[in-house]
Structure formats: structure tokens, C-alpha cells
ChimeraX commands (.cxc) that place a marker at each C-alpha (Angstrom):
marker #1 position 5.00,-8.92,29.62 radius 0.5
marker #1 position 5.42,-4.92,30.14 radius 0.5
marker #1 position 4.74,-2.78,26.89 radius 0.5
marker #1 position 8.16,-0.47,26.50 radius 0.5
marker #1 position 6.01,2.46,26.19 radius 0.5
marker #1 position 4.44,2.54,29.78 radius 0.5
marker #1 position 6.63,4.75,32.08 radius 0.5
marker #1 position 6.03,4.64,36.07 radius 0.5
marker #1 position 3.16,7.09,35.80 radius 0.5
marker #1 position 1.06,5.32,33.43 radius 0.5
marker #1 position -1.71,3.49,34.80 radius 0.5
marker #1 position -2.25,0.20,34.00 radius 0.5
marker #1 position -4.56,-0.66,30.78 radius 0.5
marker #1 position -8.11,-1.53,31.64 radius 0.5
marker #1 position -10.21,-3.93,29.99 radius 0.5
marker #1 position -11.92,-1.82,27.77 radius 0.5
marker #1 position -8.98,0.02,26.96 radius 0.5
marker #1 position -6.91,-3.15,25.80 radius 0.5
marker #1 position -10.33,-4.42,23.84 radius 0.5
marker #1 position -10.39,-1.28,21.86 radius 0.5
marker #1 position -6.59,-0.62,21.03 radius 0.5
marker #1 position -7.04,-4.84,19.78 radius 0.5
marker #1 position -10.30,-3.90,18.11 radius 0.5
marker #1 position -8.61,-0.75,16.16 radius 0.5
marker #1 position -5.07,-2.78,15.51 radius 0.5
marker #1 position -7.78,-5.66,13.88 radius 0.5
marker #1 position -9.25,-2.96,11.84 radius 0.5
marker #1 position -5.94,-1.09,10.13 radius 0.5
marker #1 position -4.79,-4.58,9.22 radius 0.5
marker #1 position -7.45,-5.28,6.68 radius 0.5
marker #1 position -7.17,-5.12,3.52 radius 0.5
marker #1 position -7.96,-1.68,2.14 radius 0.5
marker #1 position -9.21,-0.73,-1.13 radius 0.5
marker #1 position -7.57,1.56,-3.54 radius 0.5
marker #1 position -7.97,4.92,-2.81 radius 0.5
marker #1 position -9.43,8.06,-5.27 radius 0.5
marker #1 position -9.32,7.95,-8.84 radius 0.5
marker #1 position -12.27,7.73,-11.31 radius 0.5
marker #1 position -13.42,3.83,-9.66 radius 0.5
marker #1 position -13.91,5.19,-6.45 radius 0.5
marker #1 position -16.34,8.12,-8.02 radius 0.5
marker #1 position -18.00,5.33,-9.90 radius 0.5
marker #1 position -18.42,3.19,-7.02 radius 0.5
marker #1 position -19.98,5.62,-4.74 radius 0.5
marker #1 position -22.07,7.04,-7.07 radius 0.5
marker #1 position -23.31,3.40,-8.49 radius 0.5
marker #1 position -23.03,5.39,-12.19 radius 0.5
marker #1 position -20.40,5.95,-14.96 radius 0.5
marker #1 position -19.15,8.88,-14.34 radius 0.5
marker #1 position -20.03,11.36,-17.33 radius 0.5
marker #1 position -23.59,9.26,-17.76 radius 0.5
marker #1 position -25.66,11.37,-15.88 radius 0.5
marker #1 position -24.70,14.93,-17.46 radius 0.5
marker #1 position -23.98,13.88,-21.25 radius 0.5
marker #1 position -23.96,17.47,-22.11 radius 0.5
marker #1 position -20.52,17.51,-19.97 radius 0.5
marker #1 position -18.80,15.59,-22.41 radius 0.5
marker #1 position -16.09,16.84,-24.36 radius 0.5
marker link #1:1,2 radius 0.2
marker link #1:2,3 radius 0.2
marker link #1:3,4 radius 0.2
marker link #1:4,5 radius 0.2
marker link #1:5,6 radius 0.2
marker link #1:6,7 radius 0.2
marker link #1:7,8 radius 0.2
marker link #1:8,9 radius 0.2
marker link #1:9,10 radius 0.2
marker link #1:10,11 radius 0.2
marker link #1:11,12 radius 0.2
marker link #1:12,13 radius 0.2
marker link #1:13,14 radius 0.2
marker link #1:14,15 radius 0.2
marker link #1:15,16 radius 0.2
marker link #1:16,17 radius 0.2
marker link #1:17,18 radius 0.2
marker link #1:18,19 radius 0.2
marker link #1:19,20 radius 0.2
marker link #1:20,21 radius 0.2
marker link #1:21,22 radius 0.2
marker link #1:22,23 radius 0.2
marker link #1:23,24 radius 0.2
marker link #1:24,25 radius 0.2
marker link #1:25,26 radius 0.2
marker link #1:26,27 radius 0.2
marker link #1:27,28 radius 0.2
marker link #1:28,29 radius 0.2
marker link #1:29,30 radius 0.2
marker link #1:30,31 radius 0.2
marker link #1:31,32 radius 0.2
marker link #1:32,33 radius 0.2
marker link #1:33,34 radius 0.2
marker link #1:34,35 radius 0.2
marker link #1:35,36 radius 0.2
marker link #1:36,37 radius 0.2
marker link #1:37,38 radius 0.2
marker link #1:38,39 radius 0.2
marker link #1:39,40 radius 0.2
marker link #1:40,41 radius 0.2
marker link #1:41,42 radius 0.2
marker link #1:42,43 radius 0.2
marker link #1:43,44 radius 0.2
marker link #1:44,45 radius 0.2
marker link #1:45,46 radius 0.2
marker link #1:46,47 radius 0.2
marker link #1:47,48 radius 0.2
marker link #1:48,49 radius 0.2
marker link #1:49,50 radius 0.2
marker link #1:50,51 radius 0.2
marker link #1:51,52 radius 0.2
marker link #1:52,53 radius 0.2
marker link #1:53,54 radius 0.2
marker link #1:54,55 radius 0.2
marker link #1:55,56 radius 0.2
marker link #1:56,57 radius 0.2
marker link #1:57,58 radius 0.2
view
């Protein structure tokens, strides 16, 4: 019932402690969504990228 990682002089976890290491373990093993590229750009900016400056365009 012991977690290898506590030694002697680690004090035991507290409730709040325990709820948040649960909360953050809950959190990483969501699904994520792909990461950088030209959809990310287009998602945050809710337009095409290269719309908004058409002068840009090669």
C-alpha cells in the first residue's frame, strides 16, 4: 500500500496533496491534440491563414 518512492523522511501525503497529484495524472491522460503546424495557426486564429494579408501571398 506504500508508494516505492517515499523514503523514511517523507511525510505522509495529505488529502489535498493526493487529490491534486490524481487530478494532474487525470489530466496528462487525455487525449491531446496535435501539436503546431499550419491547423493549429488556423484554429487559434479562427481564419485561413494567408486570408487576412492577401498582399503576403506569393
Amino acid at each position: 500500500m506504500t508508494d516505492p518512492t517515499d523514503g523514511p523522511l517523507t511525510p505522509p501525503e495529505s488529502p489535498v496533496h493526493r487529490a491534486l497529484r490524481l487530478k494532474k495524472a487525470a489530466i496528462e491522460a487525455r487525449e491531446k491534440p496535435p501539436r503546431g503546424g499550419r491547423f493549429q495557426r488556423e484554429q487559434a486564429a479562427r481564419i485561413a491563414t494567408g486570408k487576412s494579408k492577401p498582399w503576403m501571398s506569393r
